[in-house]
Biotite code that builds the C-alpha atoms (Angstrom):
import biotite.structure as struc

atoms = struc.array([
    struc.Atom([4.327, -11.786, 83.769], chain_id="A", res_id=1, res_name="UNK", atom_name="CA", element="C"),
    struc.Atom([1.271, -13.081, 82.480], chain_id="A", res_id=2, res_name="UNK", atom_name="CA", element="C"),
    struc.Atom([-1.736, -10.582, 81.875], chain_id="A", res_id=3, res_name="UNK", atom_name="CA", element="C"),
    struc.Atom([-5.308, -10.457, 83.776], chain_id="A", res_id=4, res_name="UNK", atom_name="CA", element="C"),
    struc.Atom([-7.539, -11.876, 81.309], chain_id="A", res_id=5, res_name="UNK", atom_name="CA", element="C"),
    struc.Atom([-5.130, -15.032, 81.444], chain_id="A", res_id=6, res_name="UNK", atom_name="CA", element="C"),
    struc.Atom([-3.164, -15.596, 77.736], chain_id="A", res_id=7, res_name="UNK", atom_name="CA", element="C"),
    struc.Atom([0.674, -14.973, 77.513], chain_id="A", res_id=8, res_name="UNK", atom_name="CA", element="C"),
    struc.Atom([1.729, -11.754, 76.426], chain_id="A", res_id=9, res_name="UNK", atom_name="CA", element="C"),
    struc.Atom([2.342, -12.891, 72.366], chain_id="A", res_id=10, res_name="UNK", atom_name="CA", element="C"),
    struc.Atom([-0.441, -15.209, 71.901], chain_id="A", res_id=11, res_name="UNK", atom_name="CA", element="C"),
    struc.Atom([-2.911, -12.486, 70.376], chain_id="A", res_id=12, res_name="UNK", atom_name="CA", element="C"),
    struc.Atom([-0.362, -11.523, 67.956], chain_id="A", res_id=13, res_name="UNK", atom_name="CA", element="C"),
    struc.Atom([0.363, -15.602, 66.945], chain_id="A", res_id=14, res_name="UNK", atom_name="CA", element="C"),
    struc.Atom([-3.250, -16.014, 66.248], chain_id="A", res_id=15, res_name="UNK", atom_name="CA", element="C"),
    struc.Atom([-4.347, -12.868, 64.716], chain_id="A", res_id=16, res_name="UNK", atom_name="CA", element="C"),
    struc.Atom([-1.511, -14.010, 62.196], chain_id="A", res_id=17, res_name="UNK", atom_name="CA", element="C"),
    struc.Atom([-3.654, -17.383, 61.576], chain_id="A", res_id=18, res_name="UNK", atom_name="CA", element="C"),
    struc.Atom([-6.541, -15.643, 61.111], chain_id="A", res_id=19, res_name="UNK", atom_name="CA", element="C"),
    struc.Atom([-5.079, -13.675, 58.678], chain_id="A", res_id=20, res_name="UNK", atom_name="CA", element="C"),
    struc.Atom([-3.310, -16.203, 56.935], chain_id="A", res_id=21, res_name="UNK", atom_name="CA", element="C"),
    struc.Atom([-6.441, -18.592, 56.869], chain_id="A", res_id=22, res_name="UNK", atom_name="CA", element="C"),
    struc.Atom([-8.496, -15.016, 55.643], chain_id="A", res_id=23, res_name="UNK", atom_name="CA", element="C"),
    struc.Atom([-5.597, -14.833, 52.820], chain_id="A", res_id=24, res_name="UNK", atom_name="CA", element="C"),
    struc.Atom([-6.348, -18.492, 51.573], chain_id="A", res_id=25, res_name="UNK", atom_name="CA", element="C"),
    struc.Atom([-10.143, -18.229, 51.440], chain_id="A", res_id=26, res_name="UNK", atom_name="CA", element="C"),
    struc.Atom([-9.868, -14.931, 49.468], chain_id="A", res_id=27, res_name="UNK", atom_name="CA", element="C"),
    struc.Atom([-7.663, -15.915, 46.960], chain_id="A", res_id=28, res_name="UNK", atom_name="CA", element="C"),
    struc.Atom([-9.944, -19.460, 46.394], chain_id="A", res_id=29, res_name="UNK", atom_name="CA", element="C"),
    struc.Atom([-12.651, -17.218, 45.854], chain_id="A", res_id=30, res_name="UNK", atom_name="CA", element="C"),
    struc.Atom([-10.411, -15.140, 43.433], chain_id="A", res_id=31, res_name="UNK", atom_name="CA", element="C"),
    struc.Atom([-9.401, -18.157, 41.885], chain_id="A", res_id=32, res_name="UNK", atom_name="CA", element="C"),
    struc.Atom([-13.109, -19.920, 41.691], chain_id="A", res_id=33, res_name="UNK", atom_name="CA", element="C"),
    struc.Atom([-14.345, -16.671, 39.917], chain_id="A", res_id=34, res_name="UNK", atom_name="CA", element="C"),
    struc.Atom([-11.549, -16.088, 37.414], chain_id="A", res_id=35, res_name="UNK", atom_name="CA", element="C"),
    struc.Atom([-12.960, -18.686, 34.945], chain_id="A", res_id=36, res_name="UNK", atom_name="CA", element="C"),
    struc.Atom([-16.450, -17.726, 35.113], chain_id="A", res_id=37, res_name="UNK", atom_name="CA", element="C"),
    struc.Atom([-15.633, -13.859, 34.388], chain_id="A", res_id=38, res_name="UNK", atom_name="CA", element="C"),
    struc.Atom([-13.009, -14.783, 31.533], chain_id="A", res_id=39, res_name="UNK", atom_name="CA", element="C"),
    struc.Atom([-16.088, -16.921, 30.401], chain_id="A", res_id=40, res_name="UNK", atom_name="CA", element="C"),
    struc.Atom([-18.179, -14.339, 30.333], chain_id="A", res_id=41, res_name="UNK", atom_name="CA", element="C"),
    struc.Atom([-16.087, -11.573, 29.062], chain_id="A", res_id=42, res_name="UNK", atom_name="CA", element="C"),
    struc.Atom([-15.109, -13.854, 26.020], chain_id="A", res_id=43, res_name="UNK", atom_name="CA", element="C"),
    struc.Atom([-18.962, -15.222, 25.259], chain_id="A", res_id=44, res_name="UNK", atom_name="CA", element="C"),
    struc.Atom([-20.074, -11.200, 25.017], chain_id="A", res_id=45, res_name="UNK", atom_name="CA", element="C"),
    struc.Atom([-16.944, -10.634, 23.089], chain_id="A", res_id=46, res_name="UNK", atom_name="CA", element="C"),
    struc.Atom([-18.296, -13.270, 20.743], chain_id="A", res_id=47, res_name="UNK", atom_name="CA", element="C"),
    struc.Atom([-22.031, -11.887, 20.548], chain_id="A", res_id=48, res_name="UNK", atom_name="CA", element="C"),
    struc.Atom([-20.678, -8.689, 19.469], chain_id="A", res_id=49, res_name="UNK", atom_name="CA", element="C"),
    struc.Atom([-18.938, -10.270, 16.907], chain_id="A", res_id=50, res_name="UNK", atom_name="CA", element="C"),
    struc.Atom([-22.246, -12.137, 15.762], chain_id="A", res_id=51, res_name="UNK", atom_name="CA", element="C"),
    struc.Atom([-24.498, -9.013, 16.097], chain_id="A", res_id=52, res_name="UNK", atom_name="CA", element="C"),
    struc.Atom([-21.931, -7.152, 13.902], chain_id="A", res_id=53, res_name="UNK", atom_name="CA", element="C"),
    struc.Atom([-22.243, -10.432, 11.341], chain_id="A", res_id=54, res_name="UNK", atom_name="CA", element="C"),
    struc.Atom([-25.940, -10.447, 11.620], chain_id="A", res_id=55, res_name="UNK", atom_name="CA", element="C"),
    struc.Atom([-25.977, -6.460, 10.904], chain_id="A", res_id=56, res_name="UNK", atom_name="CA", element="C"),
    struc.Atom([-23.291, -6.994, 8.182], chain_id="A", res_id=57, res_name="UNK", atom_name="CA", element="C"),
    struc.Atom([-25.795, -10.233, 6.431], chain_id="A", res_id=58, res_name="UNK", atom_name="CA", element="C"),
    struc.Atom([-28.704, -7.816, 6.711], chain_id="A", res_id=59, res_name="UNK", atom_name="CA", element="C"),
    struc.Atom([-27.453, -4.976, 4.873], chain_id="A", res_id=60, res_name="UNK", atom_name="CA", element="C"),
    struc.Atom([-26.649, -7.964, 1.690], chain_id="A", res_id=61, res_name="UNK", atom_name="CA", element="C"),
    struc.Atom([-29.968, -9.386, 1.716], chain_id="A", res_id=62, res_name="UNK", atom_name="CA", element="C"),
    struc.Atom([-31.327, -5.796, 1.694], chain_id="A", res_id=63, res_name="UNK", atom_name="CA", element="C"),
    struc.Atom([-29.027, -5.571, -1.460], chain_id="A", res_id=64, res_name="UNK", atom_name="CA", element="C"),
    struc.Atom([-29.961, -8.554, -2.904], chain_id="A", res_id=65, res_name="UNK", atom_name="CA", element="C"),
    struc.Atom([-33.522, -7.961, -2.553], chain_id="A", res_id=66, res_name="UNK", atom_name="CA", element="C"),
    struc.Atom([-33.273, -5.050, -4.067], chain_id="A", res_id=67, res_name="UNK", atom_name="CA", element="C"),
    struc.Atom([-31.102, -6.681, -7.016], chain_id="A", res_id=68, res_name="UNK", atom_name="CA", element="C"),
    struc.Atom([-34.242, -9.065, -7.234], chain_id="A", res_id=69, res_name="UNK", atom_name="CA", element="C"),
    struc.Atom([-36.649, -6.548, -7.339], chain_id="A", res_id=70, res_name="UNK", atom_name="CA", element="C"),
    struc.Atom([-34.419, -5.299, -10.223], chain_id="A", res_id=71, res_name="UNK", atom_name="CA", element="C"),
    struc.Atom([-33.978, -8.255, -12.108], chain_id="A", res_id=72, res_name="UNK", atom_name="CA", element="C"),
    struc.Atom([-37.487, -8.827, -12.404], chain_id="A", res_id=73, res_name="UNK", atom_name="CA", element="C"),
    struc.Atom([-38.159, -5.625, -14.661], chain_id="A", res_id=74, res_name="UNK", atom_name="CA", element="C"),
    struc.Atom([-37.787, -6.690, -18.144], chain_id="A", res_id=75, res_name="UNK", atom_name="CA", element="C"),
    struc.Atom([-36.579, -3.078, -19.331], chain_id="A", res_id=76, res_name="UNK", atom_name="CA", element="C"),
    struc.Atom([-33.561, -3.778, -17.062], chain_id="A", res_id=77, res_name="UNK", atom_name="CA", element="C"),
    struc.Atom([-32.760, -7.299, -18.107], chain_id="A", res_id=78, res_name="UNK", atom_name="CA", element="C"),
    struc.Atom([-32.947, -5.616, -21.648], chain_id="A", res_id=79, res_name="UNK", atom_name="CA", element="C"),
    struc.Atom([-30.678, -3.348, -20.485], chain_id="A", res_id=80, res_name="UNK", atom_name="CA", element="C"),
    struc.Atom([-28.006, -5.790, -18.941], chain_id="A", res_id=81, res_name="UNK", atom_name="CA", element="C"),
    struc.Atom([-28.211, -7.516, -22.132], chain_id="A", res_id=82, res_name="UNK", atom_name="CA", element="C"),
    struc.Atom([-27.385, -4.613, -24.428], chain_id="A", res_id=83, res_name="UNK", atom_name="CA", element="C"),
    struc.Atom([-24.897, -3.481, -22.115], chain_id="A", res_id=84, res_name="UNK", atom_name="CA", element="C"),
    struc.Atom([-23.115, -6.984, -21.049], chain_id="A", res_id=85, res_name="UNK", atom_name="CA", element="C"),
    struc.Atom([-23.914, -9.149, -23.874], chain_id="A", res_id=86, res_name="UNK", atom_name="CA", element="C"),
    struc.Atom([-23.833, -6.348, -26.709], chain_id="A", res_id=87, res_name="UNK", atom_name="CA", element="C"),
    struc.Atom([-26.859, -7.954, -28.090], chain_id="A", res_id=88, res_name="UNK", atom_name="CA", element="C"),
    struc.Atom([-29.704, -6.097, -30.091], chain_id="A", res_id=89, res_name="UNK", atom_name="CA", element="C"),
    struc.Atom([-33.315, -6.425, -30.927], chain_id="A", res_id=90, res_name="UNK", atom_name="CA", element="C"),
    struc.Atom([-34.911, -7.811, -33.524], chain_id="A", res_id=91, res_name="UNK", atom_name="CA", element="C"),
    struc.Atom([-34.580, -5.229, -36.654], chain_id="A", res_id=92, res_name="UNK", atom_name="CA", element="C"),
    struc.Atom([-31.964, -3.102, -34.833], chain_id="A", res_id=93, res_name="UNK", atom_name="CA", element="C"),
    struc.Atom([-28.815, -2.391, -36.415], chain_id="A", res_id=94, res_name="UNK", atom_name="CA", element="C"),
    struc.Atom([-25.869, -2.462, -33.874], chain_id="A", res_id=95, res_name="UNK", atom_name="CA", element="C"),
    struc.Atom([-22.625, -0.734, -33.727], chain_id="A", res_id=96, res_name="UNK", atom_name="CA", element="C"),
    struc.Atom([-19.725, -1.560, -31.802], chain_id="A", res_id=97, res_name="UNK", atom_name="CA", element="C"),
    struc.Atom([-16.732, 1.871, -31.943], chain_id="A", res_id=98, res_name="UNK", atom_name="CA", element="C"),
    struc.Atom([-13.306, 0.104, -31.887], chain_id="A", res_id=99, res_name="UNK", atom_name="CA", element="C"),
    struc.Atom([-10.696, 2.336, -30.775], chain_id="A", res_id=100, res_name="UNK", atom_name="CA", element="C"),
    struc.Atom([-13.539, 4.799, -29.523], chain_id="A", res_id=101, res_name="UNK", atom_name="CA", element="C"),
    struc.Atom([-13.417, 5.362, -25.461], chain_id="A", res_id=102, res_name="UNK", atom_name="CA", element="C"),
    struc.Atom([-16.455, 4.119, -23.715], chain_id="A", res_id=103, res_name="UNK", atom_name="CA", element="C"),
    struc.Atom([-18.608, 6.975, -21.693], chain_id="A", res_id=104, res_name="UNK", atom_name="CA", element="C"),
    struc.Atom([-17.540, 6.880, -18.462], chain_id="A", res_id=105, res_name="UNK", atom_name="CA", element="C"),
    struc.Atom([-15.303, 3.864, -18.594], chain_id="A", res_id=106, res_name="UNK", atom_name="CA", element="C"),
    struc.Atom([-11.043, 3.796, -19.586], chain_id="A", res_id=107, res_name="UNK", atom_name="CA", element="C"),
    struc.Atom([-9.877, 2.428, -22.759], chain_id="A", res_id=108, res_name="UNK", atom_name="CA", element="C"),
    struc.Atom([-8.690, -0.972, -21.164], chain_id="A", res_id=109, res_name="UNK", atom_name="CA", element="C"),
    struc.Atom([-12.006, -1.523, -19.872], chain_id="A", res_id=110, res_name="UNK", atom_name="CA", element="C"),
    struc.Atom([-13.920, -1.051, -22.964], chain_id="A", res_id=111, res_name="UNK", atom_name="CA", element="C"),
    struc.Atom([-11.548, -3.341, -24.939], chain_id="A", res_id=112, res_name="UNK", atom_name="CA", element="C"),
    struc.Atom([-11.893, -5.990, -21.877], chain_id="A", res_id=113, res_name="UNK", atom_name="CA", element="C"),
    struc.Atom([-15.936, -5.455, -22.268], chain_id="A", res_id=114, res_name="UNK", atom_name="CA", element="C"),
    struc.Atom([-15.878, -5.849, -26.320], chain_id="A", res_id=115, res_name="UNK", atom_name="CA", element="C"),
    struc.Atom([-13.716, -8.826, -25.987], chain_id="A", res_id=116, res_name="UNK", atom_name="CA", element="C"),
    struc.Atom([-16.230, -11.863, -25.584], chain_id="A", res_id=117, res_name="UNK", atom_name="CA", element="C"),
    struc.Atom([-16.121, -13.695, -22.253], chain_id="A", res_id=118, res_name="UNK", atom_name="CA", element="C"),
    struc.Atom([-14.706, -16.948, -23.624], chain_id="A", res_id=119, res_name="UNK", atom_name="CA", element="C"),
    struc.Atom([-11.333, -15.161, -24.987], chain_id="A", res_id=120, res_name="UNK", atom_name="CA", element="C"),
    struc.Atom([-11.287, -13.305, -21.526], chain_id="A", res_id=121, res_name="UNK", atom_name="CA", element="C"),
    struc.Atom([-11.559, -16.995, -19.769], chain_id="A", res_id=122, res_name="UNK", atom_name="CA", element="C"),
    struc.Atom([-8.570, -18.044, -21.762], chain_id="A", res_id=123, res_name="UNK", atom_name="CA", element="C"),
    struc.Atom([-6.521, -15.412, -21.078], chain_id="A", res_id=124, res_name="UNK", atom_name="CA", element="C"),
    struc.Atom([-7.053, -15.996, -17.851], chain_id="A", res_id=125, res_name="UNK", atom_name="CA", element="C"),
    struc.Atom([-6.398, -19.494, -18.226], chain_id="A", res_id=126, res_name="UNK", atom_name="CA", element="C"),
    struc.Atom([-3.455, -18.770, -19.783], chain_id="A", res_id=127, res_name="UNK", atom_name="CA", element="C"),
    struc.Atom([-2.043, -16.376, -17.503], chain_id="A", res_id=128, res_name="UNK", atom_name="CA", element="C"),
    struc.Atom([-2.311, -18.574, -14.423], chain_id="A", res_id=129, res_name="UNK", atom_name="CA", element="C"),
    struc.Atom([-0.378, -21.230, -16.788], chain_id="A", res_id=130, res_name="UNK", atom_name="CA", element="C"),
    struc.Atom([2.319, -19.142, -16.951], chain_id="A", res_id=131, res_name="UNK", atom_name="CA", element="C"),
    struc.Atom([2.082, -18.038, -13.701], chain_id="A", res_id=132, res_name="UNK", atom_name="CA", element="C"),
    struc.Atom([2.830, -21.518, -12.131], chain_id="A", res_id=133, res_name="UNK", atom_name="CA", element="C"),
    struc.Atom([5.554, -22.466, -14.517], chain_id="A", res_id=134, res_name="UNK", atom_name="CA", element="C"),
    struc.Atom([8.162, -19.937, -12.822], chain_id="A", res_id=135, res_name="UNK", atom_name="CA", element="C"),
])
């Protein structure tokens, strides 16, 4: 029996099935065409937080360094780095150096690594890594 408006009975059915297949394609080559573009995207602002955390991280050592500039160019701090570092003295000053005595502040193996002179230190470290890479 074929209907009034003129199409067999199952034809509607065949072609809304087209329609939907054809509808299925197109939406998944859109899916497909936009996939790159948003992994793009997700992984270039994944990489400019990582630089904006770099940049932040670079600012806060040049703010340090500055500062160790600023420092460096007192000369009652450079005489102090010397005294302190180098053990040296002034000019008609009479220096003492406590062996066996703890350091303010410091342990005992860090005051004999600061009276040892930085040559012997070198050595020893020269020496150690020998030994290291003979095993």
């Amino acid at each position: 029996m074929i209907p009034a408006h003129g199409r067999p009975p199952g034809g509607d059915r065949a072609r809304l099935t087209s329609r939907a297949a054809v509808l299925a394609v197109v939406i998944c080559a859109i899916a497909l065409s936009l996939a790159y573009p948003v992994r793009e995207y997700i992984a270039q602002r994944r990489q400019i937080d990582q630089l904006q955390a770099e940049r932040q991280m670079l600012n806060g050592q040049l703010e340090w360094l500055q500062h160790q500039q600023q420092r460096l160019g007192d000369p009652a701090y450079i005489q102090q780095l010397a005294r302190n570092k180098l053990h040296m003295c002034l000019r008609g000053e009479t220096c003492y150096v406590v062996i066996g005595g703890q350091a303010a502040g410091r342990g005992a193996a860090s005051a004999a690594a600061s009276l040892t002179p930085w040559y012997e230190r070198l050595w020893q470290s020269v020496q150690q890594a020998n030994r290291g890479s003979a095993r």
